[in-house]
N, C-alpha and C positions, 0 to 999 in steps of 0.2 A: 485197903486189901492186905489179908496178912501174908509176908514174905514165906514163910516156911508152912508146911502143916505135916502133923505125923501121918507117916505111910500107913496105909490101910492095905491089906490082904485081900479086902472083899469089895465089890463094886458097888458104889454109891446107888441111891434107886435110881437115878437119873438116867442109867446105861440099859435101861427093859427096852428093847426093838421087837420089833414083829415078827414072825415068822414069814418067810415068802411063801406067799399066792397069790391069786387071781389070773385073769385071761392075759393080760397083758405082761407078767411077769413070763408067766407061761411062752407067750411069743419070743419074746426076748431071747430067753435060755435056748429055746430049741431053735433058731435064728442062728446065734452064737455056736451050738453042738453043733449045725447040718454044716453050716462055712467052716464050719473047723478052724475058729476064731482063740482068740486068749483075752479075756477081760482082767483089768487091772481090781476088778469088783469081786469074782473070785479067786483070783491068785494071794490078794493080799489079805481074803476077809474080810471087806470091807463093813464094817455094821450097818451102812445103810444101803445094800444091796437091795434090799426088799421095796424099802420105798423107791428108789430111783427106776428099779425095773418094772414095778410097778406101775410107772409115769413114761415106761415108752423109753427110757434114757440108758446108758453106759458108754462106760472109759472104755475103749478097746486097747487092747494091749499088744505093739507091734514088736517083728524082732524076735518072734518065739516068746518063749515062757522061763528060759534061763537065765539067769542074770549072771555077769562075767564077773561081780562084786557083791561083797556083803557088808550090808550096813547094820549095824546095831540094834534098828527099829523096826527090820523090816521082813517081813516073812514072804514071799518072793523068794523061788528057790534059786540056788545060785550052784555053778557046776562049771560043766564045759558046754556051750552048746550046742544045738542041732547045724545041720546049713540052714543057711539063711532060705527063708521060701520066698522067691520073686512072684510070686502071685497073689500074695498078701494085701499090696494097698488092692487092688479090684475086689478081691474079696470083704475086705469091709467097705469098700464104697459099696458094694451090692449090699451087706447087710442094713447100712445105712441109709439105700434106697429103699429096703423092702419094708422096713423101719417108720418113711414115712419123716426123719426128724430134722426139727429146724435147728439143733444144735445138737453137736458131739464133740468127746472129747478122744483125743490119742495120745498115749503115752506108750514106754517101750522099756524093756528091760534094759539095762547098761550091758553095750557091748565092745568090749575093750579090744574083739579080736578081730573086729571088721574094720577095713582103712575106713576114714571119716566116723569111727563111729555109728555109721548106720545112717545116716543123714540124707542120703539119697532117698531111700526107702522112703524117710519122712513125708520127705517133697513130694515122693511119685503117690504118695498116699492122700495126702492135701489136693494134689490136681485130679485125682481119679475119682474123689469124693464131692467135687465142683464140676466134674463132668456133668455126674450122674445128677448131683443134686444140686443146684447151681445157687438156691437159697438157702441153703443149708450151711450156717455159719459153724466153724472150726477150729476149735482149743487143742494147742499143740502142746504137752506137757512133756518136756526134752530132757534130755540128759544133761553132761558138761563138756561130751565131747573133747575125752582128753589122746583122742587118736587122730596120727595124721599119718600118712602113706604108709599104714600098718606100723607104725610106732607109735610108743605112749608119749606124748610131751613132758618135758622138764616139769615137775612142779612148781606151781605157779605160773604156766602157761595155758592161753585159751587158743581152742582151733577156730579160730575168725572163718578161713575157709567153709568148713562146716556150719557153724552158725549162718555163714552167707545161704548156705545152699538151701536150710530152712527158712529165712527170714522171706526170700523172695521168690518160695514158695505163695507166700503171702496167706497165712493163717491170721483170723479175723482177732487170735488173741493166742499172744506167747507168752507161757509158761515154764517156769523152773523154779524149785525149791528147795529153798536155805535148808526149812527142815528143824535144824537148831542154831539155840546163838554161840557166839563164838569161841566161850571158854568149853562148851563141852560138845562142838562139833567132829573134833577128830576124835571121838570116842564112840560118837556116835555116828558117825558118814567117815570110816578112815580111811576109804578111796577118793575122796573130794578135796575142797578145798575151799575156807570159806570166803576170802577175798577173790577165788577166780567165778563163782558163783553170784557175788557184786558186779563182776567186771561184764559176765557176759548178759545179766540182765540189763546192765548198762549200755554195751553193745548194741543190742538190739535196736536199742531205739535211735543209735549213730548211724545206724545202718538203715533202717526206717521207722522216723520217727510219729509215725502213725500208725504202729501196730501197736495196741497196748499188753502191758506184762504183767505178769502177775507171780503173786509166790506163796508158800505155806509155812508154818512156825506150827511144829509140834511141843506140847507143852506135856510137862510129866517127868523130866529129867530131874537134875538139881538146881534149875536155874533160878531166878530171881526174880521179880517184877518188873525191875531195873534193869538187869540185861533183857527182859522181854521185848522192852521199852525200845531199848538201846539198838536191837536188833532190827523191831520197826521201823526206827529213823535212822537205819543202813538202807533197809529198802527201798522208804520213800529220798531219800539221797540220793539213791542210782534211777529216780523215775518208773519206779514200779507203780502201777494204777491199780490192781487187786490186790485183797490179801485174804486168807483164810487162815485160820486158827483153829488148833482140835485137842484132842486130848491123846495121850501115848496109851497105849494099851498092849503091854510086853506079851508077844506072841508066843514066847515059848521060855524056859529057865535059862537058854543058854542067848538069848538076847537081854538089851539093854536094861537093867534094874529100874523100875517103877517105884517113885521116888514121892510124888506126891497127885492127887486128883482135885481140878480146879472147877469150882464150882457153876454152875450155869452163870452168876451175878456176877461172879470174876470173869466170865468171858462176856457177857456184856458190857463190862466195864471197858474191858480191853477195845471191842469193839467203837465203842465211843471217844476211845484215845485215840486209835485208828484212824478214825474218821477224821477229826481235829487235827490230826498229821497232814492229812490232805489225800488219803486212799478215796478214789471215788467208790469203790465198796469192800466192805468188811463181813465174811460169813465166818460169825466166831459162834462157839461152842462144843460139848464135852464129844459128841458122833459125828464131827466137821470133818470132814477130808478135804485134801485139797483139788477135787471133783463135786465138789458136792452141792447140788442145787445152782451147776455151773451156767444152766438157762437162764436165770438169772439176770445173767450179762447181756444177751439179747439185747435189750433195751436202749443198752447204753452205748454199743458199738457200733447200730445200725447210724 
């Protein structure tokens, strides 16, 4: 695999998606509009919105639509936000009753001004979504939770408390993502931190080690093959059991510079390294999100 390649201005043919339609897409959306819901699938543009809502499936997005942080990669607006709306998890448990689905995922903007984080919500969202639907398995895709009684932690500090609050909640599969490897994470996530992002996917499984984790690696920066590499066996070191892999796609000129595009055979490859790490699954490629074809898992957690 070659380490570098020249940046390109224009999208490889590789990046052609569909257009959304059909009935089931259709449902979706208007499902999302009537709850007065936020999906993580339009807030960030996801490229595979079409197909996944077309299959009955989305990320719902808790915590509102503003995010109290700006990362590098991420188009997700970011402000001040709203108040928080307490009637949120029932409303996606009802969309995900009316829905029909044996998997969903939830994720949330980062909210730095709520004590814990937001972590309550998480929970009350995970138990109202098992009320309603009780086989309906549950991808929690979390923040770093670096708030505790309405202060920000020290750098280099994890809210264990928070993390507890979701863990035993007991979502069927917990989520959080690196994102990038180490040399160009604070460039690219400079609210985070990439050894407290080790720690608390490590956590988790201290805490209960039967909930499996998972995480994502956005490729496109200036990284290397070798920190790729390097990045994965951080993961599988802290007991992560998933991984996804995608490709960056700089959403606007005043985010992270798009540095290089890897080819479908390089994410195969990767995937096959992956796997030999000891990931029991690896969803690599250039329209990967780290949602993406998260049914998937089904299989393997029941």
């Amino acid at each position: 695999m070659q380490e570098l390649l020249q940046i390109k201005t224009k999208k490889p043919d590789w990046f052609k998606i569909k257009l959304p339609s059909g009935e089931q897409y259709n449902k979706v959306k208007n499902l999302v509009k009537t709850n007065r819901l936020h999906t993580i699938c339009e807030e960030a543009k996801c490229p595979n919105l079409s197909e996944c809502w077309s299959h009955g499936t989305a990320t719902f997005l808790i915590l509102g639509d503003i995010c109290t942080r700006w990362c590098g990669y991420c188009n997700v607006k970011t402000g001040k936000p709203y108040e928080l709306a307490l009637e949120e998890p029932k409303k996606v448990a009802d969309a995900v009753n009316k829905l029909n689905l044996r998997y969903v995922v939830i994720t949330s903007v980062t909210r730095d001004d709520l004590e814990e984080g937001g972590s309550t919500i998480y929970s009350q969202t995970v138990k109202e979504i098992k009320k309603l639907n009780p086989n309906c398995s549950v991808e929690l895709l979390i923040p770093d939770f670096k708030i505790m009684d309405g202060k920000i932690l020290k750098e280099g500090y994890l809210n264990i408390d928070a993390l507890k609050t979701v863990v035993k909640a007991n979502p069927d599969v917990l989520a959080h993502n690196i994102e990038a490897v180490r040399r160009v994470f604070a460039r690219v996530r400079p609210g985070g931190n990439y050894d407290v992002s080790l720690e608390l996917l490590n956590t988790v499984k201290k805490i209960n080690p039967k909930i499996p984790t998972k995480s994502s690696i956005i490729l496109g920066f200036d990284e290397t093959i070798n920190e790729i590499k390097e990045t994965m066996q951080d993961l599988r070191n802290n007991d992560v059991d998933f991984l996804t892999l995608g490709q960056y796609l700089q959403p606007s000129m005043r985010h992270v510079k798009i540095e290089r595009y890897y080819t479908p055979k390089e994410f195969e490859e990767l995937k096959k390294i992956g796997l030999r790490m000891g990931f029991m699954h690896v969803e690599a490629g250039p329209l990967v999100r780290s949602s993406y074809r998260a049914d998937k898992l089904n299989a393997m957690i029941k």
